[in-house]
DSSP file (Angstrom, degrees, kcal/mol; ACC not computed):
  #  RESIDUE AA STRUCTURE BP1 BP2  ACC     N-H-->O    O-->H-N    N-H-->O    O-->H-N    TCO  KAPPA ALPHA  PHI   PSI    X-CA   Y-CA   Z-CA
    1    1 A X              0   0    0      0, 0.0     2,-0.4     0, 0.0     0, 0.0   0.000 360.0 360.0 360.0 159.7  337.9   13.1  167.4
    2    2 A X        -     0   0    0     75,-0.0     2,-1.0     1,-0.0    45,-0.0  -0.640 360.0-125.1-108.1 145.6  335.6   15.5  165.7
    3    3 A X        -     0   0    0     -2,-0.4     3,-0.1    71,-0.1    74,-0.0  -0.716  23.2-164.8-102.9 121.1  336.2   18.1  164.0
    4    4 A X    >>  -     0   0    0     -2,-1.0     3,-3.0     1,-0.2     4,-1.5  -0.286  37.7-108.1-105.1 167.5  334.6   21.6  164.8
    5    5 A X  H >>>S+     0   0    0      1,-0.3     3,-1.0     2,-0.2     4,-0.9   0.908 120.5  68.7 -65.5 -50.4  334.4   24.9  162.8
    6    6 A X  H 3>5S+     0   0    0      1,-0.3     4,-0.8     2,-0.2    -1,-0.3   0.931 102.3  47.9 -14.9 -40.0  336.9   26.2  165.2
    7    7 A X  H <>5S+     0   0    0     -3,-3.0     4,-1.5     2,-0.2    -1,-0.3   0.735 106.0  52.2 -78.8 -29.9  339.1   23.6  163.3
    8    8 A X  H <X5S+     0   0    0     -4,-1.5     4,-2.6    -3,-1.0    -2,-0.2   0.941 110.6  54.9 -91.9 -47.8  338.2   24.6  159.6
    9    9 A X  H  X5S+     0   0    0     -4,-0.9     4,-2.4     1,-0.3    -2,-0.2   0.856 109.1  44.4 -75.1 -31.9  339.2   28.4  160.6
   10   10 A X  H  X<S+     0   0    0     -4,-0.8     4,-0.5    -5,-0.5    -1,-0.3   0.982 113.8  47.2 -74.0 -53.5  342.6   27.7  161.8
   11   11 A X  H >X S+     0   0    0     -4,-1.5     4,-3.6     2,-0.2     3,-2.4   0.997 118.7  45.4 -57.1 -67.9  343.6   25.4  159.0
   12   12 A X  H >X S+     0   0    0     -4,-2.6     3,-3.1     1,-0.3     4,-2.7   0.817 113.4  42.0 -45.3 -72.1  342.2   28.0  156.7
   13   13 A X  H 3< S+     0   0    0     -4,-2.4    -1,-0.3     1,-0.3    -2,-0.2   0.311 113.6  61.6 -75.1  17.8  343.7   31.5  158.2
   14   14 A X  H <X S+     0   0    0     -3,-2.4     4,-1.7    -4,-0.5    -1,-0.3   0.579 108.8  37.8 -73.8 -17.0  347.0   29.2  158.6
   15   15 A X  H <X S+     0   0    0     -4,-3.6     4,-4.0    -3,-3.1     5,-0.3   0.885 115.3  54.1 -80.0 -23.4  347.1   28.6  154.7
   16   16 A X  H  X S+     0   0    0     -4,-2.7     4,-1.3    -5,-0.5    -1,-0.2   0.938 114.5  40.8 -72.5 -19.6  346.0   32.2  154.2
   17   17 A X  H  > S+     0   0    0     -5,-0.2     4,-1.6     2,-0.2    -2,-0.2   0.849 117.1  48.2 -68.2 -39.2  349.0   33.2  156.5
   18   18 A X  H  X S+     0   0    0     -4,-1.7     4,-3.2     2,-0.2     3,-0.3   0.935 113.6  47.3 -58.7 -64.7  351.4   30.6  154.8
   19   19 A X  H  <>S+     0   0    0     -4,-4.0     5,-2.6     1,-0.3    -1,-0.2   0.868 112.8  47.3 -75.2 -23.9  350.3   31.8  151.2
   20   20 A X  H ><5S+     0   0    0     -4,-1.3     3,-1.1    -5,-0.3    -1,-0.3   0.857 114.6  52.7 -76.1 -33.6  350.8   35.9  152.2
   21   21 A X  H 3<5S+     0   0    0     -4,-1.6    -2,-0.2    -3,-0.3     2,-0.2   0.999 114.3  39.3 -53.5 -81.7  354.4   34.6  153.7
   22   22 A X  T 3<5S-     0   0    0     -4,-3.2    -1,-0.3     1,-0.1    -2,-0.2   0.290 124.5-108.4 -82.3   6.5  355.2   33.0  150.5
   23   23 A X  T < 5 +     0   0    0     -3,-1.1    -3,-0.2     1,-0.2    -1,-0.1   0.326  50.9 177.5  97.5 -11.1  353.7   35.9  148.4
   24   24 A X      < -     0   0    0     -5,-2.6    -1,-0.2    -6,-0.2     5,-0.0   0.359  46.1 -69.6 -48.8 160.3  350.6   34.7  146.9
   25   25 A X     >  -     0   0    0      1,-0.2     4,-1.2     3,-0.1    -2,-0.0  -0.181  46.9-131.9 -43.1 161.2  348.1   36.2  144.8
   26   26 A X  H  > S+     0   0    0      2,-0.2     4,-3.1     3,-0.1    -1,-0.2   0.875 105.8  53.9 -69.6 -49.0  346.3   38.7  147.4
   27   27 A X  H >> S+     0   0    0      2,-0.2     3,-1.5     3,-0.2     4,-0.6   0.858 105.7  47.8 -35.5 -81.9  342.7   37.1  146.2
   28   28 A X  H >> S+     0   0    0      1,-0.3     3,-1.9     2,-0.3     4,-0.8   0.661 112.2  56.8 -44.3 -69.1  343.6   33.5  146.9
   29   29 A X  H 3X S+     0   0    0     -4,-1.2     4,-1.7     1,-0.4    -1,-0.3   0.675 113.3  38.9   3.3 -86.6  344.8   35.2  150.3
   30   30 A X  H <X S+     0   0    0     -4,-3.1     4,-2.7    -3,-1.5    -1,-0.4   0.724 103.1  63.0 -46.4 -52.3  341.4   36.5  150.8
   31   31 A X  H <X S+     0   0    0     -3,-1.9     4,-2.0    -4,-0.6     5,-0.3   0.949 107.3  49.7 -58.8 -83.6  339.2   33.5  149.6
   32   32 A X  H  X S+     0   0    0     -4,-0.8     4,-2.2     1,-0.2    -1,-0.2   0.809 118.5  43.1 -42.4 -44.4  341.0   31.3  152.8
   33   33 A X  H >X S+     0   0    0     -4,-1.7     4,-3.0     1,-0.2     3,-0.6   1.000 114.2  44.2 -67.3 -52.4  339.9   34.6  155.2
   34   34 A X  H 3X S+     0   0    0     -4,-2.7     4,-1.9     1,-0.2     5,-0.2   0.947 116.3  54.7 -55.0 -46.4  336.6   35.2  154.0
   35   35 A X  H 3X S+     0   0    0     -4,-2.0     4,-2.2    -5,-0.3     5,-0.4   0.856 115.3  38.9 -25.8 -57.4  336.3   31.3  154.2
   36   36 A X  H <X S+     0   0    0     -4,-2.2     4,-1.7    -3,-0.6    -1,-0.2   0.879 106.4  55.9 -70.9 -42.7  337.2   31.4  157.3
   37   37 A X  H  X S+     0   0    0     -4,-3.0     4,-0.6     1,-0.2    -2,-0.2   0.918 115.0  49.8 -48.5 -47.3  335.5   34.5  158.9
   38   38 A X  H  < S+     0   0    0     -4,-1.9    -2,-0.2     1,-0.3    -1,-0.2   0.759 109.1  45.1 -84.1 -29.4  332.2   32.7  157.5
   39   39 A X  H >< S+     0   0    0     -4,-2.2     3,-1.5    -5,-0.2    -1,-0.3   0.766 113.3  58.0 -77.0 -20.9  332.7   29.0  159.0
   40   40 A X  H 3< S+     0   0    0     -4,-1.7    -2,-0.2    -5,-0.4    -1,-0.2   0.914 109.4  39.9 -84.7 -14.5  333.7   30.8  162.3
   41   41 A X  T 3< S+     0   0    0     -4,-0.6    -1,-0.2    -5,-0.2     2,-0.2  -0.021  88.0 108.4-133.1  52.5  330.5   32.6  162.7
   42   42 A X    <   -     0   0    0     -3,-1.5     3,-0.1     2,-0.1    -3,-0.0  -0.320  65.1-138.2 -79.2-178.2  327.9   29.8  161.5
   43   43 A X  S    S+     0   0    0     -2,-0.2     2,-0.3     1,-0.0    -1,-0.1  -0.052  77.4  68.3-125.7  28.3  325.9   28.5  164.4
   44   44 A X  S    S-     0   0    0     -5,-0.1     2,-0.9     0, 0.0    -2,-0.1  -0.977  92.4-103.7-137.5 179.1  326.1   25.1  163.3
   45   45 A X    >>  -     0   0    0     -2,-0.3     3,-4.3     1,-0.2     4,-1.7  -0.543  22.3-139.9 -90.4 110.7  328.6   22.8  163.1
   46   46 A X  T 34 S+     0   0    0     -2,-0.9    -1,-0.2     1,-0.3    10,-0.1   0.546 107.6  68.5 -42.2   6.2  329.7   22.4  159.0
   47   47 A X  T 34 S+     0   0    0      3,-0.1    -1,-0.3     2,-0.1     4,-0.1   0.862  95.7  46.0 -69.6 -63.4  329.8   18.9  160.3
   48   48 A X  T <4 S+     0   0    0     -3,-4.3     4,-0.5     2,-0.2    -2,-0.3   0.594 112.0  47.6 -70.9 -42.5  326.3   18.8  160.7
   49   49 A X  S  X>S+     0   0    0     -4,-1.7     4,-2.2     2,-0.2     5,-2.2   0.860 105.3  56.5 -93.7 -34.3  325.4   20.2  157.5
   50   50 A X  T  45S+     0   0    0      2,-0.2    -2,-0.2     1,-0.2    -1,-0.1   0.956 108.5  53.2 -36.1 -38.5  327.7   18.0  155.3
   51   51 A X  T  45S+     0   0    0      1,-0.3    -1,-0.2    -4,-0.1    -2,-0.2   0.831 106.4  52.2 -88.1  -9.2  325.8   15.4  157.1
   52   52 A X  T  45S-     0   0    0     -4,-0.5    -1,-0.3     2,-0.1    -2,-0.2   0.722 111.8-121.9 -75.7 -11.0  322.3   17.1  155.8
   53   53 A X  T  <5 +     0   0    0     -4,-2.2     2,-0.3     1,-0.2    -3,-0.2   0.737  65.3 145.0  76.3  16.6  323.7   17.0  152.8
   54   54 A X      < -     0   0    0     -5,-2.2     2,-0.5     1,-0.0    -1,-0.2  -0.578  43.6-117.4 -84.6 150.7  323.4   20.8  152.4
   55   55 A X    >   -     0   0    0     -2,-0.3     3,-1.1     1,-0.1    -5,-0.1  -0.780   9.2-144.8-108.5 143.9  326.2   22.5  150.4
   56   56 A X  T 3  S+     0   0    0     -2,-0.5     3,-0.5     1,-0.3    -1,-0.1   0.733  88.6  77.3 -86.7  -4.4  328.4   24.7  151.0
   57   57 A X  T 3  S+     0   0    0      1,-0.3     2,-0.7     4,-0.1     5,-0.5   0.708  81.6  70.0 -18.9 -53.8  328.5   26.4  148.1
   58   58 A X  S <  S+     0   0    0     -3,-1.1     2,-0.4     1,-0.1    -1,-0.3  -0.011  79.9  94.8 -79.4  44.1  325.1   28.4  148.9
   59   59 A X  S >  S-     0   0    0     -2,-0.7     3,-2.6    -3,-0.5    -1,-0.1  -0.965  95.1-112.1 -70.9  79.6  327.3   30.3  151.6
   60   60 A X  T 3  S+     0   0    0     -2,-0.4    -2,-0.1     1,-0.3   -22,-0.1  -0.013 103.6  22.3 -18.3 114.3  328.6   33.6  149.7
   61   61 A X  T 3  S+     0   0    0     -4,-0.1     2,-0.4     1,-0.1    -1,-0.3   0.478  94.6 106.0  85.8   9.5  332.3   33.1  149.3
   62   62 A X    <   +     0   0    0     -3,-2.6    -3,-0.2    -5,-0.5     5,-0.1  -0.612  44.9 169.6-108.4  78.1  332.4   29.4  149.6
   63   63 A X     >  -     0   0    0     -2,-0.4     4,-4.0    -5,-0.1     5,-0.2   0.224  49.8 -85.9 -78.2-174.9  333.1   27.8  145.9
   64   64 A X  H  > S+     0   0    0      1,-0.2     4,-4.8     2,-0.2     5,-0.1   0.969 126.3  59.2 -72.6 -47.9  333.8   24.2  145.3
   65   65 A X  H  > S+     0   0    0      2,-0.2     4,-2.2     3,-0.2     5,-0.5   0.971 113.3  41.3 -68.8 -42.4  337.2   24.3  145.7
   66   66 A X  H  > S+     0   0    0      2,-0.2     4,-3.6     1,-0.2     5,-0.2   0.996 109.6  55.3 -46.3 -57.3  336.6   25.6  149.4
   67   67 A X  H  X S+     0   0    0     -4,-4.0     4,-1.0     1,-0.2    -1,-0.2   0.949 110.4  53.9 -43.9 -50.3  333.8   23.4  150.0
   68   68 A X  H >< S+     0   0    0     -4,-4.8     3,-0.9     1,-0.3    -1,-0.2   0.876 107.7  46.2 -63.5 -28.2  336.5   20.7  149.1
   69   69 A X  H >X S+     0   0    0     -4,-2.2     4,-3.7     1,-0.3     3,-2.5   0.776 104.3  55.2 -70.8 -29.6  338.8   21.5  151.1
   70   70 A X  H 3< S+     0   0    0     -4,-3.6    -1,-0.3    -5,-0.5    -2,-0.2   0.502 110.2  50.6 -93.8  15.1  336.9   22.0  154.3
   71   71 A X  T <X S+     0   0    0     -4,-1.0     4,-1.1    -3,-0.9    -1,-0.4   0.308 105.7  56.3-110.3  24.6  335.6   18.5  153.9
   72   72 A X  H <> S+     0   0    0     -3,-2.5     4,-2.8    -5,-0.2     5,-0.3   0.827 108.2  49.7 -77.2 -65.4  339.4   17.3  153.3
   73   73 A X  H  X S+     0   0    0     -4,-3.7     4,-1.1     1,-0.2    -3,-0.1   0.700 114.3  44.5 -44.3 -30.2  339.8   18.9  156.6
   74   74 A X  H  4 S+     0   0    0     -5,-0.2    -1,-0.2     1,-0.1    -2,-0.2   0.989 114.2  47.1 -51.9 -70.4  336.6   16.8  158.0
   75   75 A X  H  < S+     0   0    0     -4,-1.1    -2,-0.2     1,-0.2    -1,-0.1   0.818 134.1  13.3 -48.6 -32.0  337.5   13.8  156.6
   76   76 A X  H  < S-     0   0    0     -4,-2.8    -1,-0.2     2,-0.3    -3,-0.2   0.940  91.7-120.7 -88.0 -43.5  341.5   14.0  157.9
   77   77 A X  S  < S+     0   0    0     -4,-1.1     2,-0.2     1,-0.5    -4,-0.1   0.311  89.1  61.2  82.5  14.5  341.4   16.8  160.4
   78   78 A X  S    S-     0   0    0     -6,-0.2    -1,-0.5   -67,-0.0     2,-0.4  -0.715  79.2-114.8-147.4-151.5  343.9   18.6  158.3
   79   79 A X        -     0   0    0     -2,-0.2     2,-0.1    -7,-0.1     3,-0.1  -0.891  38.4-113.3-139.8 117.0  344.7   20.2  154.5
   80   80 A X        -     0   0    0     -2,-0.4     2,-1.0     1,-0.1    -7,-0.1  -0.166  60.3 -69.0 -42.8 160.5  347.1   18.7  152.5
   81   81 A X     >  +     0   0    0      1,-0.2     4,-0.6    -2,-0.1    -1,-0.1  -0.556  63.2 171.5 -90.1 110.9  349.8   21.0  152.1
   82   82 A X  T  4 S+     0   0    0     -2,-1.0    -1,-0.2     2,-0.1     4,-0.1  -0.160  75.8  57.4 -75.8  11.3  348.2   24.3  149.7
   83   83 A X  T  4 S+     0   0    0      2,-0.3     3,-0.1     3,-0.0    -1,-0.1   0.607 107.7  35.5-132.0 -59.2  350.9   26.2  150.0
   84   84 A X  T  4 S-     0   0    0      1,-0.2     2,-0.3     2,-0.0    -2,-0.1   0.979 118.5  -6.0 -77.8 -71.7  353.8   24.3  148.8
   85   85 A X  S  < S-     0   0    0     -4,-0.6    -2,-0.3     1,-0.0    -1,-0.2  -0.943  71.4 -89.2-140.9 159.3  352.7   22.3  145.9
   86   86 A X        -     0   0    0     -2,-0.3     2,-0.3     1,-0.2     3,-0.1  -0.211  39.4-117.5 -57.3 135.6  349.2   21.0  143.5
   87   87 A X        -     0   0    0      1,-0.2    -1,-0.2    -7,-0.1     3,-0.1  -0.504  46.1 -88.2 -75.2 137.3  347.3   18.1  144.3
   88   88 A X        -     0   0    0     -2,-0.3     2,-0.5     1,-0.1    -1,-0.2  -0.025  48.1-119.0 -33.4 142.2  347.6   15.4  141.5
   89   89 A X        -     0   0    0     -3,-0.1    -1,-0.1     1,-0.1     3,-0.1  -0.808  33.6-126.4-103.9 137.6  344.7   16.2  138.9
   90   90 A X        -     0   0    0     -2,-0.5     2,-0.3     1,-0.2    -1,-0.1   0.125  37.5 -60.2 -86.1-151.7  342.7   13.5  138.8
   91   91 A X              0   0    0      1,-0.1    -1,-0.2     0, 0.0     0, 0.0  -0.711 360.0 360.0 -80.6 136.7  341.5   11.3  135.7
   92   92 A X              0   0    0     -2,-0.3    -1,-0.1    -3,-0.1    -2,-0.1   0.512 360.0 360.0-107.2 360.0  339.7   13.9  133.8
């Protein structure tokens, strides 16, 4: 099933709800809304540009760690769990 920005905004403004629950810095808070506010009012599908090969980086307020996530979210159709504990660091 595919996954639409519709999808990327929900995951997001549940971890920013999750991380405000659980106390988290206010920024990180904010990085997942602004994230979100901006995939929800693209008019194409972040689907679609992943598959141009466009980044999402050049979208004010989308960094690399965003970008990864919301193609975790492509790839799965969810986020590993952000809230609770760090993803493994990989081979450096």
């Amino acid at each position: 099933m595919p996954i639409h920005n519709n999808d990327i905004v929900k995951n997001f403004n549940k971890v920013a709800d999750l991380l405000e629950i659980k106390g988290a810095n206010p920024f990180r808070v904010r990085a997942y809304r602004n994230a979100a506010r901006i995939i929800g009012g693209l008019s194409i599908s972040v689907a679609d540009l992943i598959a141009e090969n466009k980044p999402l980086t050049d979208f004010s307020g989308i960094g690399k760690d965003l970008a990864e996530k919301i193609e975790e979210i492509l790839a799965t159709g969810q986020l590993s769990q952000e809230t609770g504990k760090r993803r493994a660091a990989g081979p450096a």
